[in-house]
N, C-alpha and C positions, 0 to 999 in steps of 0.2 A: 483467562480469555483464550491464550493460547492452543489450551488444553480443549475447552468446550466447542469450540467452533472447527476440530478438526473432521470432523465430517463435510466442511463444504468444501465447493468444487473448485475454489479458489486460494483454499487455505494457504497455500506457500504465499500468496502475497501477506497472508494474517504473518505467519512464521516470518518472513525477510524482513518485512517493515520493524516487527517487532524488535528484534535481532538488528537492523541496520538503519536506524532512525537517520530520514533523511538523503534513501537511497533515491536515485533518481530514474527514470523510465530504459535510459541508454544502460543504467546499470542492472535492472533488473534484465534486459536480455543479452547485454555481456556480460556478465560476469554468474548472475542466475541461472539463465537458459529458460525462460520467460519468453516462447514468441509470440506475441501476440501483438497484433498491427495496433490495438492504443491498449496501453494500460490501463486508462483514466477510464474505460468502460466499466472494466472491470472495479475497479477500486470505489465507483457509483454502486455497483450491482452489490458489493460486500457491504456497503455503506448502510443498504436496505437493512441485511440482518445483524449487521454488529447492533445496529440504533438500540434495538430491544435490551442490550448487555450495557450500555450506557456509552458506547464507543464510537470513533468515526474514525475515518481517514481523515487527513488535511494536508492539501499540496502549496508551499511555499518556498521562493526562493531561495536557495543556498547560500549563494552570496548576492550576487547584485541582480536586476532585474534582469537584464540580457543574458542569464547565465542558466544553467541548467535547473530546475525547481526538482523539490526534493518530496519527498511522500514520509509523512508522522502518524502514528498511530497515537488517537488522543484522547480524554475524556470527552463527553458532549457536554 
């Protein structure tokens, strides 16, 4: 998946998530260099074309609900 989808415009969020299951929005622009005012737009817009490859994103809390929610790369 990682391989086939490197032509989009977004691919490093395909690459980090895969690579760092779990990362979270704050981490993708510190630690990444991701600036982008929402991630979650992007990770919808990727959503579109992963769907066809059997894949999605999914954003779920790390630890507790008040805590920072994290980003999986998952089957559909």
């Amino acid at each position: 998946l990682v391989d086939v989808m490197n032509w989009h415009e977004h691919y490093a969020y395909i690459l980090i998530v895969a690579t760092d299951q779990g990362v979270t929005g704050r981490e993708l622009t510190e630690i990444y260099g991701l600036n982008y005012a929402n991630h979650r737009v992007n990770f919808q817009r990727l959503n579109v074309d992963l769907a066809q490859f059997g894949w999605h994103f999914v954003s779920e809390p790390r630890t507790t609900q008040n805590k920072p929610w994290g980003w999986w790369l998952v089957p559909i």
